[in-house]
py3Dmol code that shows the C-alpha trace and the ligand (Angstrom):
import py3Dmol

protein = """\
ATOM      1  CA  UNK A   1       0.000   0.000   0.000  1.00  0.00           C
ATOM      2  CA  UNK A   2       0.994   3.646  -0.712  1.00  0.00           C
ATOM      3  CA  UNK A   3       1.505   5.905   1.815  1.00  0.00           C
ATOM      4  CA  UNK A   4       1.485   9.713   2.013  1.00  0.00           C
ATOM      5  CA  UNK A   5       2.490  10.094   5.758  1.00  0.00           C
ATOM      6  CA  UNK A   6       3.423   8.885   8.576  1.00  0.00           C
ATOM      7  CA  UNK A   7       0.546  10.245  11.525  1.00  0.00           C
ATOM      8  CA  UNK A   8       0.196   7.322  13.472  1.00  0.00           C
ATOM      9  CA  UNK A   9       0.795   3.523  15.005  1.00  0.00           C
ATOM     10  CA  UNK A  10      -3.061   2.299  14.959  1.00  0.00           C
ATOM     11  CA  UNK A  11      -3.557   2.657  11.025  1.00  0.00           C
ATOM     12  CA  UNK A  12      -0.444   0.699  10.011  1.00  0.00           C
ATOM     13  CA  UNK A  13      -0.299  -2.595   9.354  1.00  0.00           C
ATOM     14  CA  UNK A  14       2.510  -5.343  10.391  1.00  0.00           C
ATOM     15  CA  UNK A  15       4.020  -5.586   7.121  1.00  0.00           C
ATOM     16  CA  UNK A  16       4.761  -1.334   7.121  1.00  0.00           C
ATOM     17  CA  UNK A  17       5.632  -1.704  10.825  1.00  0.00           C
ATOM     18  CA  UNK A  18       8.433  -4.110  10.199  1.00  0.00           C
ATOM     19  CA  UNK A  19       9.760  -2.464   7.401  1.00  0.00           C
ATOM     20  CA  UNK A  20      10.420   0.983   9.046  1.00  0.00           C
ATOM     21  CA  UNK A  21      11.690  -1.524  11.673  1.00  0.00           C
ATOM     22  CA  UNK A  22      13.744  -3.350   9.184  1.00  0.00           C
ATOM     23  CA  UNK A  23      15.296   0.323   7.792  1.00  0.00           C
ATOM     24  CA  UNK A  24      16.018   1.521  10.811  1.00  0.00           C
ATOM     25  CA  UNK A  25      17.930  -1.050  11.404  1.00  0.00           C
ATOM     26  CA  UNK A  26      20.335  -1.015   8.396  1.00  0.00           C
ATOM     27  CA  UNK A  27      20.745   3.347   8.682  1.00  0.00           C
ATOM     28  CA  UNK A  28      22.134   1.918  12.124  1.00  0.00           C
ATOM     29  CA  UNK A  29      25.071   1.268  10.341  1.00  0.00           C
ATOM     30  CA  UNK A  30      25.366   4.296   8.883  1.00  0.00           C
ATOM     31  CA  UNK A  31      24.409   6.371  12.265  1.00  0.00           C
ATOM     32  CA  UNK A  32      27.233   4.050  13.716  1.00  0.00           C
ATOM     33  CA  UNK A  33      29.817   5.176  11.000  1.00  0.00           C
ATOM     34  CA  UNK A  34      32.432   8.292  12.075  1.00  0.00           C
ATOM     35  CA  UNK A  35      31.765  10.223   8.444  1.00  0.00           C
ATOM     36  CA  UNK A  36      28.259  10.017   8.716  1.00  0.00           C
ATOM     37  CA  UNK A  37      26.583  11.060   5.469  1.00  0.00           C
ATOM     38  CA  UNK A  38      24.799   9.313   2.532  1.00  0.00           C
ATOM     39  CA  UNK A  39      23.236  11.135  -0.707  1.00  0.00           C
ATOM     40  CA  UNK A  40      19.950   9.283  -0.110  1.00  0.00           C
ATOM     41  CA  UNK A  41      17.590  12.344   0.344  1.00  0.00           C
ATOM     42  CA  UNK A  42      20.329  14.908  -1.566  1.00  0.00           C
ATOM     43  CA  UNK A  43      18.672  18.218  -3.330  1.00  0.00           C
ATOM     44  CA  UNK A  44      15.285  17.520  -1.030  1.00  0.00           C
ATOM     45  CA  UNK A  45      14.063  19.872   1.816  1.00  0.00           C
ATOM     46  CA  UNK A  46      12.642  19.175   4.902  1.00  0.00           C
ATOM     47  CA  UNK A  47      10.578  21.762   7.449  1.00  0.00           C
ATOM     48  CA  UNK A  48      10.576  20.894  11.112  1.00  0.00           C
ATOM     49  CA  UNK A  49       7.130  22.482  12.667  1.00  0.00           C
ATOM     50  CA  UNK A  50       7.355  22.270  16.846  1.00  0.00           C
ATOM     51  CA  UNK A  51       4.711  24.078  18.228  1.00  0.00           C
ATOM     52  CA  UNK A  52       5.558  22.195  21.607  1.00  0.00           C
ATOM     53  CA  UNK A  53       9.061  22.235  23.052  1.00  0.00           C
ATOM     54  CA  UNK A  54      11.171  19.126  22.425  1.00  0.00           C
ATOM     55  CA  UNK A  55      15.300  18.091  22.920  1.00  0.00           C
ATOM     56  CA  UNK A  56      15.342  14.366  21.518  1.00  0.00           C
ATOM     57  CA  UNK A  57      13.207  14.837  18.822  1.00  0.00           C
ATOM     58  CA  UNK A  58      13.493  17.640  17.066  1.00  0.00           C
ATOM     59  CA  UNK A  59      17.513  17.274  16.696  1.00  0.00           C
ATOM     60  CA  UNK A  60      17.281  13.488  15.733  1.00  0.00           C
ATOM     61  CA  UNK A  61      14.692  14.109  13.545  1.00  0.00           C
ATOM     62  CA  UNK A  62      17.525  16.988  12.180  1.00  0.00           C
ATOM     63  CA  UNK A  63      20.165  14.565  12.518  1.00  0.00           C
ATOM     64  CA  UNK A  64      18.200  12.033  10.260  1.00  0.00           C
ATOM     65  CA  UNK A  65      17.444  14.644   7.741  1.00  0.00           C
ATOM     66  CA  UNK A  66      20.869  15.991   7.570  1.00  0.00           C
ATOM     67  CA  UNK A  67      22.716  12.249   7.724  1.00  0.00           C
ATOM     68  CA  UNK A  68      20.840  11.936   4.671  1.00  0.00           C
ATOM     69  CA  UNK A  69      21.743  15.396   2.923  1.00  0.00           C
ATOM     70  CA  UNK A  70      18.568  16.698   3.234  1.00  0.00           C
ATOM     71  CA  UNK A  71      18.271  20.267   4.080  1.00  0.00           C
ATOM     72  CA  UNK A  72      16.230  20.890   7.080  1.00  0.00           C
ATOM     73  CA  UNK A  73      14.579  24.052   8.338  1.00  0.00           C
ATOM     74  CA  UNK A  74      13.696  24.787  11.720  1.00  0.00           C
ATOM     75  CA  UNK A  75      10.549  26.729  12.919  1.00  0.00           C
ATOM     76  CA  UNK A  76       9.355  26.544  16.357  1.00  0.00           C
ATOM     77  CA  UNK A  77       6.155  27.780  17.937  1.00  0.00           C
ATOM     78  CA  UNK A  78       7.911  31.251  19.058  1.00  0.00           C
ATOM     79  CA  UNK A  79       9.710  32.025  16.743  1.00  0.00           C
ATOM     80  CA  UNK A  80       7.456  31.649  13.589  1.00  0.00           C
ATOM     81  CA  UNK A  81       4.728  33.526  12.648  1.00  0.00           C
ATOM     82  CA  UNK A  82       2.446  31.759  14.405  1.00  0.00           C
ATOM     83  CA  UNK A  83       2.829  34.096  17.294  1.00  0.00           C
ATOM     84  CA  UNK A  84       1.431  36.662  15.504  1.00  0.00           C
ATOM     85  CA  UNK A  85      -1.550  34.237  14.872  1.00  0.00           C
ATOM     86  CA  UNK A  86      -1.054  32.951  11.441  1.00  0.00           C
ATOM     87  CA  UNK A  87      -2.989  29.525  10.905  1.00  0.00           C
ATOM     88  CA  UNK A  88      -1.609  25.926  10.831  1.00  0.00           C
ATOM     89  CA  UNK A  89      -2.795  26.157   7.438  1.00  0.00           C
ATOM     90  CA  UNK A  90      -1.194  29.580   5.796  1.00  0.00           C
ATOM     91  CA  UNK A  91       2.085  28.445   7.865  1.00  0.00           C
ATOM     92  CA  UNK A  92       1.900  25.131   5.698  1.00  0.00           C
ATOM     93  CA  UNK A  93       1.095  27.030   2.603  1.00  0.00           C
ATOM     94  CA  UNK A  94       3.732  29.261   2.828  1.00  0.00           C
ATOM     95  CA  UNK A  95       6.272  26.522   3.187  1.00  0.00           C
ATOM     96  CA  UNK A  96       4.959  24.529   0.007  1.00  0.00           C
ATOM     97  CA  UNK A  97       5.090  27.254  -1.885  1.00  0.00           C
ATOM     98  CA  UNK A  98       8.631  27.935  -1.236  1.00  0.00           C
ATOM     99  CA  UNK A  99       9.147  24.260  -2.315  1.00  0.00           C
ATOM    100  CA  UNK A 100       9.963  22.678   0.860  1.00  0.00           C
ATOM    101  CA  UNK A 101       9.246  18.741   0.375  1.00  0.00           C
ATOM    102  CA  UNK A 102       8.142  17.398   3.404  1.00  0.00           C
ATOM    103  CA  UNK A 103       7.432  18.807   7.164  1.00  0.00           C
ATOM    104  CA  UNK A 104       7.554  17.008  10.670  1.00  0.00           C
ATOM    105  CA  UNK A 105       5.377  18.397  13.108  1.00  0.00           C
ATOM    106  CA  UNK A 106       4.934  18.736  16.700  1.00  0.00           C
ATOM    107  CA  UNK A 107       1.830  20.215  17.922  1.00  0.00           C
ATOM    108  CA  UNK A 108      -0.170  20.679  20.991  1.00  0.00           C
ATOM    109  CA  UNK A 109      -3.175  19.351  19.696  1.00  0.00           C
ATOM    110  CA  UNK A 110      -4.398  16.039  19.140  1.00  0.00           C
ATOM    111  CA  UNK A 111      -5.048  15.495  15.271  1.00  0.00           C
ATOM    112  CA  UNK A 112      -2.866  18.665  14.043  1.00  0.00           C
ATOM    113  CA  UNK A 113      -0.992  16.175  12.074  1.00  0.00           C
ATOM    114  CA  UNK A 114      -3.124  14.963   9.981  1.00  0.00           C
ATOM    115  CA  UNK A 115      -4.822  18.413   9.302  1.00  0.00           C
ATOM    116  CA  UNK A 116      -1.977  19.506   8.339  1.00  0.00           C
ATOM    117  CA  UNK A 117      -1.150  16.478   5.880  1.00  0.00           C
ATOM    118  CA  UNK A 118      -4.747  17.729   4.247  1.00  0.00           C
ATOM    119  CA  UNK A 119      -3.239  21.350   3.987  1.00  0.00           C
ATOM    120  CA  UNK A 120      -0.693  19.780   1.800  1.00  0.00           C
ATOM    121  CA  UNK A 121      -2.393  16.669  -0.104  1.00  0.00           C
ATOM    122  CA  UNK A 122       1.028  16.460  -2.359  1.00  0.00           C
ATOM    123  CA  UNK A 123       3.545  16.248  -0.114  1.00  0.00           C
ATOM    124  CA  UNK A 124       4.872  13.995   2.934  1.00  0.00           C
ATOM    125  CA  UNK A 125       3.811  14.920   6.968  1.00  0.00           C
ATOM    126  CA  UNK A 126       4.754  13.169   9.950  1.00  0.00           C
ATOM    127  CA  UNK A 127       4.003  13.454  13.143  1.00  0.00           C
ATOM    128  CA  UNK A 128       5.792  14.251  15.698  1.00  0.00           C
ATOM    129  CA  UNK A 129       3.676  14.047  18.352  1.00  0.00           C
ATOM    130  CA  UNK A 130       0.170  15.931  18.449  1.00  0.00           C
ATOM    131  CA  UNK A 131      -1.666  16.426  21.911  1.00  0.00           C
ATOM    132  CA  UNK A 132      -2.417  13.348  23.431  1.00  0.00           C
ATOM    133  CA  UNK A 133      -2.571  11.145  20.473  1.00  0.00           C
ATOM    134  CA  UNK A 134       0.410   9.122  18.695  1.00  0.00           C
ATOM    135  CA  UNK A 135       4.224   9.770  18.158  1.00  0.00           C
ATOM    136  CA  UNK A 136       4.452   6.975  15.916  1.00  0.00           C
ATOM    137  CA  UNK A 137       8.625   7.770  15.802  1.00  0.00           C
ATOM    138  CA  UNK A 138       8.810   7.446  19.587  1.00  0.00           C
ATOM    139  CA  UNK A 139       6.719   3.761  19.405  1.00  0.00           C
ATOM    140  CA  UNK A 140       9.101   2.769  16.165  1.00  0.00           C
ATOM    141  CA  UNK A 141      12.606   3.509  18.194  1.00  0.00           C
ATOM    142  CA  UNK A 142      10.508   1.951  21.246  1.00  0.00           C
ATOM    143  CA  UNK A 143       9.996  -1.223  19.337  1.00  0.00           C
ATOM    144  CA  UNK A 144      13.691  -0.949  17.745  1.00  0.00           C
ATOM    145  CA  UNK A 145      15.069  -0.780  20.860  1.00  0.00           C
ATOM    146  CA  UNK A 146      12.942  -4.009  22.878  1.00  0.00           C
ATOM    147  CA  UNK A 147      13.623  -6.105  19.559  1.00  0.00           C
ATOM    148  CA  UNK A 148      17.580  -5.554  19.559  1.00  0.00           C
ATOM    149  CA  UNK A 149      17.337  -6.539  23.488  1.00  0.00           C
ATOM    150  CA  UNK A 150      15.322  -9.271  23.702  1.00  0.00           C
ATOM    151  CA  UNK A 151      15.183 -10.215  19.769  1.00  0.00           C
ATOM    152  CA  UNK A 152      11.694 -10.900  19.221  1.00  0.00           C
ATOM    153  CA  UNK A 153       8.260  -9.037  19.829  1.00  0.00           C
ATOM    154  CA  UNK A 154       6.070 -11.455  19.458  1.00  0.00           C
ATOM    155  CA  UNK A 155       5.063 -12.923  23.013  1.00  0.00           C
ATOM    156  CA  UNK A 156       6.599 -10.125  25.355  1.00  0.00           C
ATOM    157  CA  UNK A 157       4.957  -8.715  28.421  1.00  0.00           C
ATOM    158  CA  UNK A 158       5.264  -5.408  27.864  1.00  0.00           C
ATOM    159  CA  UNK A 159       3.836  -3.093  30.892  1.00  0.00           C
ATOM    160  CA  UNK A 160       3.416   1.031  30.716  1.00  0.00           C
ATOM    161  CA  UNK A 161       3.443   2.692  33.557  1.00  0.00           C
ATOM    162  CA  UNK A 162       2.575   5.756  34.664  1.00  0.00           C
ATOM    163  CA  UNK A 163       0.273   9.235  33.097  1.00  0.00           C
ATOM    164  CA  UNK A 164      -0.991   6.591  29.935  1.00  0.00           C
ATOM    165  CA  UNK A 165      -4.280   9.529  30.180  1.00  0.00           C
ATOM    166  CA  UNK A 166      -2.107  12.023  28.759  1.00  0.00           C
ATOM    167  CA  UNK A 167       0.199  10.150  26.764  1.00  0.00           C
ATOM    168  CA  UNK A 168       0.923  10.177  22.948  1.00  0.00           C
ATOM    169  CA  UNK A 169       3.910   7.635  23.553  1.00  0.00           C
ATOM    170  CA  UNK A 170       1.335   4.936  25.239  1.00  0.00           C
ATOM    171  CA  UNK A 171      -0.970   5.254  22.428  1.00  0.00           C
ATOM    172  CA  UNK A 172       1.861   4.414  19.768  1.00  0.00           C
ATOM    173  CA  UNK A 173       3.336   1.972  21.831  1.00  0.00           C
ATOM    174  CA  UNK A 174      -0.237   0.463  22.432  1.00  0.00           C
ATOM    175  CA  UNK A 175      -0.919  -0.144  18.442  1.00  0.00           C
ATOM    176  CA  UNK A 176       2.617  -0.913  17.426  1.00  0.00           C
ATOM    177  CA  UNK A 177       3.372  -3.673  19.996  1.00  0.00           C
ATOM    178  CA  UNK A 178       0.142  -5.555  19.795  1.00  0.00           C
ATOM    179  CA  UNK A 179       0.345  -5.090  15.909  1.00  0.00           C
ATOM    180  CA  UNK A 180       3.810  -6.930  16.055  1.00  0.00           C
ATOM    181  CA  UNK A 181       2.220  -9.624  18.988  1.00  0.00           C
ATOM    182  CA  UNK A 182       3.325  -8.464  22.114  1.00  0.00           C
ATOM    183  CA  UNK A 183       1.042  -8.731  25.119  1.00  0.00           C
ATOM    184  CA  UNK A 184       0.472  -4.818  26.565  1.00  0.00           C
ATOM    185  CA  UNK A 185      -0.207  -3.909  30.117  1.00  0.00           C
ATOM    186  CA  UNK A 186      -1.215  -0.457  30.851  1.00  0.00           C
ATOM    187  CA  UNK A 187      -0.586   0.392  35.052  1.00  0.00           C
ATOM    188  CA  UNK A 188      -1.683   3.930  36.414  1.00  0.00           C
ATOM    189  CA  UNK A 189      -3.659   5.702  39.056  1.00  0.00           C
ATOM    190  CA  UNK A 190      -7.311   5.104  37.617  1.00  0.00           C
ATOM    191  CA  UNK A 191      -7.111   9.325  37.261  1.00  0.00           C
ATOM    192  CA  UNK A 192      -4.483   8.613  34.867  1.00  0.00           C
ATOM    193  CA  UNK A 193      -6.051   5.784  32.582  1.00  0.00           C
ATOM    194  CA  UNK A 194      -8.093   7.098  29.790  1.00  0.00           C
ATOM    195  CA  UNK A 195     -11.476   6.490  29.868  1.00  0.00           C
ATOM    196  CA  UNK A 196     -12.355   3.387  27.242  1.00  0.00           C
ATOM    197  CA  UNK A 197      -8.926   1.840  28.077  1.00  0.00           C
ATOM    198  CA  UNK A 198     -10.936  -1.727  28.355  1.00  0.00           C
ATOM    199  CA  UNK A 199     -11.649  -0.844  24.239  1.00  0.00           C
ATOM    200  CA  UNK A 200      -7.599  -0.988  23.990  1.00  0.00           C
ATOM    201  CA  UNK A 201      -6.432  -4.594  22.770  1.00  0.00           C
ATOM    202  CA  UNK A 202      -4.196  -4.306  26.423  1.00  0.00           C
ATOM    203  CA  UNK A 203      -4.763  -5.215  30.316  1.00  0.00           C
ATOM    204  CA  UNK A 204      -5.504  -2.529  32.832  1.00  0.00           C
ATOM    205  CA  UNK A 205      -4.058  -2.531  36.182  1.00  0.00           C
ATOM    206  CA  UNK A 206      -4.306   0.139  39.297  1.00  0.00           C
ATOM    207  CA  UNK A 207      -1.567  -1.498  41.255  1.00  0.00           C
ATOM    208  CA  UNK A 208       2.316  -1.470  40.434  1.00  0.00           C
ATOM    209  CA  UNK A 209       3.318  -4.576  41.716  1.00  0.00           C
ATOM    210  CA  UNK A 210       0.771  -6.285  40.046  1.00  0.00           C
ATOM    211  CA  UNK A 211       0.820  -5.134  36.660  1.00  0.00           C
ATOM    212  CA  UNK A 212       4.509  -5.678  36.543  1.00  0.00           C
ATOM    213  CA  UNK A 213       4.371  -9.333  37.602  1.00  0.00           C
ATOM    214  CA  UNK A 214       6.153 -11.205  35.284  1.00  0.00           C
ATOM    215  CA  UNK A 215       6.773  -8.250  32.745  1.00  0.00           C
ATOM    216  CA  UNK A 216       9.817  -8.546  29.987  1.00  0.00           C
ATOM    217  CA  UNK A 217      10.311  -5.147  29.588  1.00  0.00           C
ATOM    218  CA  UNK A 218       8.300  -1.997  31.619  1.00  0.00           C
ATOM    219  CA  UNK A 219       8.086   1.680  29.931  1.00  0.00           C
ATOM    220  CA  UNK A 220       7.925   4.134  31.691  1.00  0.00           C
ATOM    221  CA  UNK A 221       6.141   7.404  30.946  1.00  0.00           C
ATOM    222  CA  UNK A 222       6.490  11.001  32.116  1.00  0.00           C
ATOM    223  CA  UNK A 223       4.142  12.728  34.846  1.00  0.00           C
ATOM    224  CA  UNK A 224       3.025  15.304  32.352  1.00  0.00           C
ATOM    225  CA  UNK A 225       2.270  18.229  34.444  1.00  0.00           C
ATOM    226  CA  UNK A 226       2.112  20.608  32.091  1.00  0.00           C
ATOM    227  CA  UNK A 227      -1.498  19.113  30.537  1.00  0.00           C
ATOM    228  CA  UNK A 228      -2.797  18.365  34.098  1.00  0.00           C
ATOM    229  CA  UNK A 229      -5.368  21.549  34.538  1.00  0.00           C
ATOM    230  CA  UNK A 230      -6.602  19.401  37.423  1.00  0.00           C
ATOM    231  CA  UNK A 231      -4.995  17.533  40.595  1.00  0.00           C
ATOM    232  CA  UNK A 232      -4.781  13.835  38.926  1.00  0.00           C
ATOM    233  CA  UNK A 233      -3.052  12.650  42.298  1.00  0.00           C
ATOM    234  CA  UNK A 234      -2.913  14.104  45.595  1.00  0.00           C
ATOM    235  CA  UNK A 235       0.795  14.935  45.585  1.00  0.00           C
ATOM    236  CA  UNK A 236       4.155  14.097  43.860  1.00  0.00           C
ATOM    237  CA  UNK A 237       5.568  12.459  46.775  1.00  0.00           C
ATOM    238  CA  UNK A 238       2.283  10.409  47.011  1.00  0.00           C
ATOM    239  CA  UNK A 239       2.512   9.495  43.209  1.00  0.00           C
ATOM    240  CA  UNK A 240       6.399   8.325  43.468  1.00  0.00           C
ATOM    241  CA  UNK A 241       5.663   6.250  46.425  1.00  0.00           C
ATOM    242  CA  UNK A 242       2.884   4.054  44.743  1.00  0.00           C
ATOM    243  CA  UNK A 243       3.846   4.268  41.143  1.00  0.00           C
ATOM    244  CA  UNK A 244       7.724   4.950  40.984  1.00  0.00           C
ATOM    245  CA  UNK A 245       9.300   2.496  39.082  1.00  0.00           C
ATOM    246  CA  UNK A 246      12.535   1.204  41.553  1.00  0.00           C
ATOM    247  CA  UNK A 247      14.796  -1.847  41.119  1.00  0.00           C
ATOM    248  CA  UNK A 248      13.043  -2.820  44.464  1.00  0.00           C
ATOM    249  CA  UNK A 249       9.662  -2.665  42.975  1.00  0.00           C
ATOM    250  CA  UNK A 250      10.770  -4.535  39.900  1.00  0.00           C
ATOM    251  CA  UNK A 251      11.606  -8.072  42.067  1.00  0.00           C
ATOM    252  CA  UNK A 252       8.400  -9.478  40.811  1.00  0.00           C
ATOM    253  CA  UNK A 253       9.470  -8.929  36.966  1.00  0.00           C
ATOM    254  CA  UNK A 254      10.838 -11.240  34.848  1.00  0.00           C
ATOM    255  CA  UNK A 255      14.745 -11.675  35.911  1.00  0.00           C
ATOM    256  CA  UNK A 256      16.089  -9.936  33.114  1.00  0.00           C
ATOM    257  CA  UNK A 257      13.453  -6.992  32.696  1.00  0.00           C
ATOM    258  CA  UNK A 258      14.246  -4.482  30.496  1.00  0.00           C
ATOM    259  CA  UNK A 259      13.559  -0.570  31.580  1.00  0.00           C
ATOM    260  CA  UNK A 260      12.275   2.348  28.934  1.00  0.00           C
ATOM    261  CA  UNK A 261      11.805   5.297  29.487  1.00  0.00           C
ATOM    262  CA  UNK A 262      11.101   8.247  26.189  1.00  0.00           C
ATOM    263  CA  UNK A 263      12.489  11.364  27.924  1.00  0.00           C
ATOM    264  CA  UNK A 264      12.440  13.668  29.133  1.00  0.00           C
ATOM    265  CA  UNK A 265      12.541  11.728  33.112  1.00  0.00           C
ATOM    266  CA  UNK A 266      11.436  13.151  36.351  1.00  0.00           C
ATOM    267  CA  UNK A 267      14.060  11.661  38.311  1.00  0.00           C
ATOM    268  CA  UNK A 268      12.901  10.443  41.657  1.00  0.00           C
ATOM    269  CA  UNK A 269       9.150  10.763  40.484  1.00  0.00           C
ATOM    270  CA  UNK A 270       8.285   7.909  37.803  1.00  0.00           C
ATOM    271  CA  UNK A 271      11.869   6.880  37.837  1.00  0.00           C
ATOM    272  CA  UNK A 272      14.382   6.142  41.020  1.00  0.00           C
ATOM    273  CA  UNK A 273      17.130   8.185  39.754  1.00  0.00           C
ATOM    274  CA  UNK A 274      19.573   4.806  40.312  1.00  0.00           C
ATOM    275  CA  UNK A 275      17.476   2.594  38.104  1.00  0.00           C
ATOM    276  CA  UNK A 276      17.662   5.143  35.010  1.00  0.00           C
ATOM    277  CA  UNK A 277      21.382   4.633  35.476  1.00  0.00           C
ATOM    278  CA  UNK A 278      21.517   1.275  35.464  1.00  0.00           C
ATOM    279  CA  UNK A 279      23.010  -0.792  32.615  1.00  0.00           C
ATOM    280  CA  UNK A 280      21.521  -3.607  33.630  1.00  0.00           C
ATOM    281  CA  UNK A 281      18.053  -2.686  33.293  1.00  0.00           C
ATOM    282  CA  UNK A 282      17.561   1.005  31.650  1.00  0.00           C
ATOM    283  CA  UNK A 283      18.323   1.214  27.793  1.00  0.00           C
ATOM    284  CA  UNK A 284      17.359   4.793  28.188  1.00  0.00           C
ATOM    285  CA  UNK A 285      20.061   6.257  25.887  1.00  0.00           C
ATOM    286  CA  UNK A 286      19.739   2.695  23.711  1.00  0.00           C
ATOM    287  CA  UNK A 287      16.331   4.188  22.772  1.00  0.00           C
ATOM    288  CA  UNK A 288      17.911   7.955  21.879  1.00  0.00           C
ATOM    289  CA  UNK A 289      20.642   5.926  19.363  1.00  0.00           C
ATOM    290  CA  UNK A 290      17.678   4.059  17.776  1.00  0.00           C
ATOM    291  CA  UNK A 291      16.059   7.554  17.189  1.00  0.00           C
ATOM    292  CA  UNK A 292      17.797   9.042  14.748  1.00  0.00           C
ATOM    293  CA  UNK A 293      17.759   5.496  12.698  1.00  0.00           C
ATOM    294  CA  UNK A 294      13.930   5.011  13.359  1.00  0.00           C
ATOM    295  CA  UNK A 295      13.699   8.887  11.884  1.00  0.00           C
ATOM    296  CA  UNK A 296      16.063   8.279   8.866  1.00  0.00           C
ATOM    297  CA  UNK A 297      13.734   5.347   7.949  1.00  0.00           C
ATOM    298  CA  UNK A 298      10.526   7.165   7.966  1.00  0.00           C
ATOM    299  CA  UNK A 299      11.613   9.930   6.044  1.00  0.00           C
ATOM    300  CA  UNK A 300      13.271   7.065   3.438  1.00  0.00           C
ATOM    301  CA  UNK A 301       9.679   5.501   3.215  1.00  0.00           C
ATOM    302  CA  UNK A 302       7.667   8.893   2.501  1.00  0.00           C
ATOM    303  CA  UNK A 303      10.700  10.475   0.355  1.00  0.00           C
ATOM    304  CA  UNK A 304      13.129   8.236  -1.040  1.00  0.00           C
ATOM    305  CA  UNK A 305      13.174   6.627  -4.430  1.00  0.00           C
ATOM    306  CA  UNK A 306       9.927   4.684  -4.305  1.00  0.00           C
ATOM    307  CA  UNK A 307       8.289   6.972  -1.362  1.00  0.00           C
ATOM    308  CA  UNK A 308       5.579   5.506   0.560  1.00  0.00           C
ATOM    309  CA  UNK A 309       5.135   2.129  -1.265  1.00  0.00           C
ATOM    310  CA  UNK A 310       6.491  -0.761  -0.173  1.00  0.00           C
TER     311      UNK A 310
END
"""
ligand_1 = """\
12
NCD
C 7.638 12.514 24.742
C 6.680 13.458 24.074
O 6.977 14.624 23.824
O 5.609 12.981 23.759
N 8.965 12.861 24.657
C 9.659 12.488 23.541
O 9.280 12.763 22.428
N 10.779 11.768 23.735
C 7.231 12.162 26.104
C 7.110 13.239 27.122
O 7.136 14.428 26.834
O 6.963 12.847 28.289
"""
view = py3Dmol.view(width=600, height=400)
view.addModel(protein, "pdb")
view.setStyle({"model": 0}, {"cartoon": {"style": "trace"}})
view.addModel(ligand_1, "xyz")
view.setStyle({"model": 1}, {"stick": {}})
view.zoomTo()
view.show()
C-alpha cells in the first residue's frame, strides 16, 4: 500500500511496521559510522514544525534529515509567525510554496498532524507528536530498541506505567506492539487511565506490583504536568511512592526486565534516579541511538526513491 504520511501507530499494518523496523535497522550502520553522510535524500528539503518544546526529537529528527543530505529548516512555535496568529494552514502554505518537500510536526493538539497532511495533499507529513494522540517515531525507536534486546516481539509482556491519560507515547506503543504480537499492560492511578482503556487490545491494572508481575520489559512514561489543569493525584511524593518504578519494585518482573523510558525523566518521580542509570536494566540512551535510525527510515519511506510504497 501507498503511503502519504506517517501520523500514526493504529492505522499501520505489520508488514509497514516491520519495514520501518527493518530500515532503521540497516541506517544503524550508517548512524554508527564516524563520516556520517549518505546522498539518499540529496537536493530535497525538509521543514521541522514544533509548536511544543522538544530536545530528543526535534535534533534526531535533524540529525536524520541531515545524515541523509537533506536540508532541514527549523521553525518553532515562538519564533514563527504563528505568534502573531497565522494559521496551521497559511504556515503550511507558505512553506509549500517555497518548495519545501516534506514537514515534521509537533503540535499541541491532538489530530494537528493529519490536518496539516490535508493542507498539503502532495507532499509527505509526519508526526511528531500531536496532543495526546500518537508519536508513531517514539513507538518505532521503542519497538527498535525491545527487539535488539530481547530479539523478538512477538510474546513479550510489555507493561506502561505511569500518566498513559495524557500520553501520545502509550498510544503508539499500544498499536505498534500488539500489531507486532506483544502482550500490553497499561498500570496507572485510575485518574491517569483514559477512559475506554478496556476498548484498547491491552490489560488494565491500578496497582504497580501487580501489573509488573512477570513483565519482559516496563516503559515508563512522564508525569506530564504541564497538561494536568486538574490535581490527577494528591501529591508528587504520594505518586512516586505508589507508582515509581525502583529496582526494588521490579523483584516481581521477569529476571532480566528491560527498563524504557522516552524522555524527558522526572528523576525520583516515575523513575528512582539509580534505576535510570543502570546498565543492567535502563536502555534509556539505547532508545535515543535508535532515534535518529527510526527517523532516517521514515523519512526514506515517505521520500526516497519509491516513497511511501512498499
Ligand atoms: C515525549 C513526548 O513529547 O511525547 N517525549 C519524547 O518525544 N521523547 C514524552 C514526554 O514528553 O513525556
Amino acid at each position: 500500500m501507498k503511503r502519504k504520511d506517517l501520523l500514526d501507530l493504529q492505522s499501520l499494518d505489520v508488514d509497514e511496521i516491520a519495514y520501518l523496523l527493518d530500515t532503521a535497522e540497516s541506517f544503524g550502520e550508517v548512524v554508527a559510522r564516524p563520516v556520517k553522510k549518505v546522498p539518499t535524500l540529496r537536493g530535497k528539503s525538509v521543514a521541522m514544525l514544533f509548536f511544543e518544546p522538544s530536545t530528543r526529537t526535534r535534533t534526531s529528527f535533524e540529525a536524520a534529515a541531515k545524515i541523509m543530505s537533506a536540508d532541514t529548516y527549523n521553525l518553532t512555535g515562538t519564533t514563527s509567525s504563528a505568534v502573531k496568529g497565522e494559521s496551521l494552514k497559511d504556515t503550511l502554505l507558505t512553506l509549500d510554496a517555497m518548495g519545501i518537500d516534506a514537514f515534521v510536526i509537533r503540535h499541541g493538539a491532538s489530530g494537528a498532524a493529519q490536518l496539516a497532511a490535508k493542507y498539503v495533499p502532495h507532499k509527505p507529513v509526519i508526526n511528531a507528536g500531536d496532543g495526546t494522540h500518537e508519536h508513531p517515531t517514539q513507538g518505532l525507536l521503542d519497538l527498535l530498541t525491545i527487539r535488539q534486546v530481547k530479539g523478538r516481539l512477538g510474546g513479550l509482556t510489555v507493561a506502561i506505567v505511569g500518566d498513559i491519560l495524557h500520553s501520545r507515547v502509550a498510544r503508539s506503543n499500544v498499536w505498534g506492539l500488539h500489531k507486532m504480537g506483544a502482550r500490553v499492560r497499561l498500570i496507572g492511578p485510575p485518574t491517569l487511565l483514559p477512559a475506554g482503556a478496556e476498548n484498547l487490545p491491552v490489560e488494565v491494572f491500578t496497582n504497580l506490583e501487580d501489573g509488573l508481575r512477570g513483565a519482559d520489559v516496563v516503559n515508563v512514561l512522564r508525569i506530564q504536568l504541564e497538561r494536568q489543569d486538574a490535581a490527577f493525584f494528591p501529591s508528587v511524593r504520594e505518586y512516586a511512592r505508589l507508582f515509581g518504578v525502583s529496582r526494588a519494585k521490579l523483584k516481581g518482573a521477569a529476571p532480566d526486565v528491560t527498563v524504557l523510558h522516552p524522555g524527558p525523566m522526572n528523576r525520583g518521580v516515575e523513575i528512582e534516579s539509580a534505576l535510570a542509570d543502570d546498565a543492567q536494566y535502563a536502555v534509556i540512551t539505547h532508545q535515543v541511538t535508535n532515534g535518529v535510525a527510526v527517523r532516517m527510515a521514515a523519512l526514506f519511506w515517505l521520500m526516497g526513491a519509491n516513497q511511501g510504497d512498499l
